[in-house]
N, C-alpha and C positions, 0 to 999 in steps of 0.2 A: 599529410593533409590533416589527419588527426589534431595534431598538436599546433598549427599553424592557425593565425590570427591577424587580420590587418590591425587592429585598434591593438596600439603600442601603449595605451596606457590602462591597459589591465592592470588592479592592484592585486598582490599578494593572493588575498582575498578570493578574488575573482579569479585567479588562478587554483587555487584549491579548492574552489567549487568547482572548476571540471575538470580535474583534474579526478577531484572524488565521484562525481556524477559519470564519467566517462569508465572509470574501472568501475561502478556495482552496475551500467549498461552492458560491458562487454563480460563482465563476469556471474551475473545473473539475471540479469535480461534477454540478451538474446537468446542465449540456453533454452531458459524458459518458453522465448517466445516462440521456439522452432520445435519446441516440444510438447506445445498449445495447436499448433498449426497443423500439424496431427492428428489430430484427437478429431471427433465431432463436434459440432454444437453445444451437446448436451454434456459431455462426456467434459469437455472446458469447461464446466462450469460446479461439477459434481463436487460434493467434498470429497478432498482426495486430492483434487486438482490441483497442479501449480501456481494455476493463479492465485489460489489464498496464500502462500507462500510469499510469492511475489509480493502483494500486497501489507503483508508485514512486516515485511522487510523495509520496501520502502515506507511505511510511515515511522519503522521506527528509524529513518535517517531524516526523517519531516519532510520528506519531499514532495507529500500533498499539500504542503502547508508554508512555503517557500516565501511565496509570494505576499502572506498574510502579515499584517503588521504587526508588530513585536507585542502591542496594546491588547491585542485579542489573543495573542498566544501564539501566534505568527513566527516566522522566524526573520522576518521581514528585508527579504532579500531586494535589492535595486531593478527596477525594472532591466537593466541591462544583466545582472547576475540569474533574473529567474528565465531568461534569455539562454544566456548562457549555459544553466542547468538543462533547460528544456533540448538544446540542440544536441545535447549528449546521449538523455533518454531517450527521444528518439533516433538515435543514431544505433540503439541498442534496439528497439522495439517500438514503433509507431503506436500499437494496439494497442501494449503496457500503457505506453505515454499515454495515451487517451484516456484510458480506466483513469489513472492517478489523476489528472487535469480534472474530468469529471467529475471526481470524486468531491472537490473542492468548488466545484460549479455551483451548485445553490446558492452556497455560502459565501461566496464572490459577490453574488448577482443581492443578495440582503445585506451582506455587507454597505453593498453603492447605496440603499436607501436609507441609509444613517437614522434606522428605525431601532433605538438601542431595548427593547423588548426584546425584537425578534434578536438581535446580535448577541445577547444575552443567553437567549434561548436556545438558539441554533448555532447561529458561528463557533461564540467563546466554546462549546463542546467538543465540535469539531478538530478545533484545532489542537484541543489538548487532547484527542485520542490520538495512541499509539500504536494501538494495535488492526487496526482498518475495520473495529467495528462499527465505524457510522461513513458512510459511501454514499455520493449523490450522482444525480443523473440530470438528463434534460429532456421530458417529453411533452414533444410540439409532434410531430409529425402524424397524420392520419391516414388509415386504410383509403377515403378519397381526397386528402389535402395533403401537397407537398409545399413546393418554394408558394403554391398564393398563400400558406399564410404568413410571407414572409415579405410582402409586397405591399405595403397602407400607402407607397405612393400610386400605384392603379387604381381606376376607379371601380374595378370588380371588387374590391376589399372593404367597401362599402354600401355595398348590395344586399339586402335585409334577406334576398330569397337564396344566399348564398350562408351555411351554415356549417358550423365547426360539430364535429362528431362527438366529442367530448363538452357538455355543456355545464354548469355551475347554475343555481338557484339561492336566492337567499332567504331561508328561512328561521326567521328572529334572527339567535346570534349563531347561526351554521350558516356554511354555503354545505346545499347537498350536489354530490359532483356523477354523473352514472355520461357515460361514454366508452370508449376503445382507444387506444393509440396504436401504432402501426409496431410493423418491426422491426424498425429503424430505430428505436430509443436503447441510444447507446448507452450500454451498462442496466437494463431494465433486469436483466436476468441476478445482477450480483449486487446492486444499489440497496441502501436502506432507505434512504429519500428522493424524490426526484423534485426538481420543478416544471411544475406542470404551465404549462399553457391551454387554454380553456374558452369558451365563449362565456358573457356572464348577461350581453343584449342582446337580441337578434336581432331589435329594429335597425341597430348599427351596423349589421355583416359581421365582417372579421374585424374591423376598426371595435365592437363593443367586446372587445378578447379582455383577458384578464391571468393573471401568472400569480402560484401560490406557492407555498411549500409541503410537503406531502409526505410523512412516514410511508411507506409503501407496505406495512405490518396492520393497516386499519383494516378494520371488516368491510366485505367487499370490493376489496382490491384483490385479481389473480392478475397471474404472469402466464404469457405464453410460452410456447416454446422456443429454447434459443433459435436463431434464424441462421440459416445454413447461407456460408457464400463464398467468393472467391478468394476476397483478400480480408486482410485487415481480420481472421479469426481468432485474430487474441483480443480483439477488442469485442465483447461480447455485444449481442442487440437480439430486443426481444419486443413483444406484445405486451402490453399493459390493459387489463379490461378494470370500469369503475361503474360497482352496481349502489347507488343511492349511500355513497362514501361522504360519511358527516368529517367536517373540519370548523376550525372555530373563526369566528369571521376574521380575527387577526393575522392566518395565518394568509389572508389574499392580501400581496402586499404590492399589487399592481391589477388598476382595475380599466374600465372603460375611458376616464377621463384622463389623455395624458396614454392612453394603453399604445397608438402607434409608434409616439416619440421616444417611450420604453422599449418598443421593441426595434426600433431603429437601431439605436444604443447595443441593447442585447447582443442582435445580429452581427455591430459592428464588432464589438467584443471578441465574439465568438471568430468572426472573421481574422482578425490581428491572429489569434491564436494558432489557426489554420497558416499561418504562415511559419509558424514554429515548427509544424509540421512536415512541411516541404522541404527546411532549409537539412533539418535531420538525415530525412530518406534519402535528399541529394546528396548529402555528403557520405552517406554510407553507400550510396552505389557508388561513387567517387572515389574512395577507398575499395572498394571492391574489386574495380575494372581496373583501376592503374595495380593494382599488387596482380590480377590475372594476367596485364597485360607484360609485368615485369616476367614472368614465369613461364608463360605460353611461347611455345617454340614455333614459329613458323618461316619455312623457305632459309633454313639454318642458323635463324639467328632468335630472339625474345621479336614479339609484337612490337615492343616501346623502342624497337631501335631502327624500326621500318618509321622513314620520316610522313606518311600519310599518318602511320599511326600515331605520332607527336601532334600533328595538325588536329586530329579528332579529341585526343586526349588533354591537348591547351584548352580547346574550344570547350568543353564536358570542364574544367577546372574556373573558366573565366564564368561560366553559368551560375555556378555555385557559389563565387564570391560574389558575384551581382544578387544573387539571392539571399545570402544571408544581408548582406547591407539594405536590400529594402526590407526587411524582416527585423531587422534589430530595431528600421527608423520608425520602421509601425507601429511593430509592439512597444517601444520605446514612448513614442507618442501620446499613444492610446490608453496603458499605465498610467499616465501622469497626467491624465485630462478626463472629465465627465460631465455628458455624456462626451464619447469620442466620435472622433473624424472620421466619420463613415464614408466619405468618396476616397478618404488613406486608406482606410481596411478595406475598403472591396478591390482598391488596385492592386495593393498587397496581397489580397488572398490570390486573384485572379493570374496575375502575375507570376508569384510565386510557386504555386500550384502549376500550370503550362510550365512553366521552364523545367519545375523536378522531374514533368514527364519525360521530357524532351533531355534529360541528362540521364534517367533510367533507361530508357528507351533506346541509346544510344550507350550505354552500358551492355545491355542486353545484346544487341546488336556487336559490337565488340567481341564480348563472348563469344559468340556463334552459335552453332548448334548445343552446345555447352549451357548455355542462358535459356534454354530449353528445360532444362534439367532440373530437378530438385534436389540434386548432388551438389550445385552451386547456388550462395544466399542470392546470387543478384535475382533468380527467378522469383523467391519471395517476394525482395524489394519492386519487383513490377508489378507483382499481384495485389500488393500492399497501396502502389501509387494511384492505381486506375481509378479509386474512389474519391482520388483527391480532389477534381475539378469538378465531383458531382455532391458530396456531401457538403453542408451547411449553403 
């Protein structure tokens, strides 16, 4: 399954990107990531940790910076290549995968506003670091706001008595920013920058929000502590607290007018991505189950030669090619248009997402009392899925 592809006209190229991308997953990724998944919270995130490792590694192969155009310093891979890089990384480690994607998340999302200060400022840096000392993040989430702020089509999202915890003020040329972000802000713990989501009107609700970019090194800014949980602990998430944090009014590069249709966009973005996600962890439980099922002896003979057990294991392999095929046409899509096709990325996440459960799940189940065990990875990869249908 590994090496297997319906699109026959992969070049050369596209060939040796995962080729390369598939051996530093299975040769320092997953390692890594099973040696993260161990550890505590805090203890993932210490110097000392793997993860910095990790992280230097992969920037110094550019794989935070795939995607990015050759013009900025990018290595500017085809939406179908950085496709294809991604199914590999995570095929090795979802959690990895997310750090790295994240890492480049700011710089994406200022990149689309063809505001060449800030790309100047911010991107072109980014992409010329090699050693993972500049890292971004995405905090939106609040200790009392989840998906509503994610919703400008409801009309609670426009309710003045309904308010973001995290609030922005503009004075002369600062906005001063003092709020909380929850513990969901993936990579808060190990980022140098985040973008922030913020309210900047109240009279507006959450419709007057507004998205900046943020060193996370300014006074006033602490980090909570890493957030303990089931799956997905290589992907770090933490607290973000903001006590009267000056920033320069250029750095808010999306504000109240225009702020739901940006965050449309945003979400939908973010959504395609989520799909890269799923096509990964299905294929690595798919690989999984069919090599346990080649090797597991039951009633004298291998699993795979009991013909129920072909009927389960077709079915667990037609999942996965359906999944990555809406996955390639999303992110595909969605790459090469802006803003993007927001009822394509929400099917595709949504889609996408159920099905990997339902191919883990039934991996697990395969296993048996074995898929139980943290003697065998498919138990990770189910611990790893559960967040799939709930996160973004």
């Amino acid at each position: 399954m590994t090496d297997f592809d319906m699109n026959l006209d992969l070049t050369d190229e596209d060939r040796a990107i995962k080729e390369a991308a598939h051996k530093f997953a299975k040769e320092v990724m997953r390692p890594i990531s099973i040696e993260i998944d161990k550890m505590s919270a805090v203890e993932a995130v210490a110097p000392g940790s793997p993860i910095w490792d990790f992280l230097k590694q992969g920037y110094s192969l550019g794989y935070h910076k795939g995607a990015f155009p050759e013009e900025v310093g990018g290595l500017g891979f085809t939406p179908l290549q950085s496709h294809i890089m991604s199914e590999e990384l995570v095929w090795g480690s979802l959690g990895l995968t997310g750090v790295l994607l994240l890492a480049g998340w700011p710089y994406v999302k200022l990149l689309h506003t063809g505001n060449q200060e800030l790309i100047e400022e911010f991107v072109v840096p980014f992409c010329q670091c090699d050693d993972a000392s500049i890292t971004g993040s995405w905090a939106i989430t609040e200790p009392d706001h989840g998906s509503d702020t994610l919703n400008p089509g409801e009309d609670f999202f426009h309710d003045p008595k309904i308010k973001w915890q995290v609030q922005g003020r503009l004075d002369g040329d600062e906005y001063v920013i003092n709020g909380q972000k929850a513990a969901w802000v993936s990579c808060a713990p190990t980022a140098t920058h985040t973008m922030l989501n913020l309210q900047l009107d109240t009279s507006m609700g959450m419709a007057g929000g507004g998205a900046c970019i943020l060193p996370l090194n300014l006074p006033g800014i602490e980090r909570g502590k890493p957030l303990e949980k089931v799956g997905q602990r290589d992907l770090p998430q933490g607290e973000l607290f903001f006590d009267n944090v000056r920033i320069p009014k250029r750095w808010m590069f999306a504000g109240p007018d225009g702020f739901s249709d940006w965050l449309v966009g945003n979400l939908g973005f973010g959504n395609s991505a989520m799909t890269l996600f799923a096509i990964g962890l299905a294929r690595a439980a798919f690989d999984e189950t069919l090599a346990y099922a080649k090797d597991r002896i039951q009633g004298g003979k291998p699993l795979i030669e009991h013909y129920a057990m072909k009927i389960r294991i077709h079915r667990m392999f037609a999942q996965v090619e359906a999944i990555r095929a809406m996955s390639r046409a999303v992110w595909t899509m969605n790459s090469r248009i802006y803003p993007v096709a927001g009822e394509y990325a929400f099917a595709g996440k949504t889609f996408c997402t159920e099905a990997a459960r339902e191919v883990i799940d039934e991996g697990v189940q395969i296993h048996g009392g074995n898929g139980l065990t943290k003697e065998y990875f498919i138990e990770k990869l189910w611990r790893d899925s559960r967040a799939l249908t709930i996160e973004d």
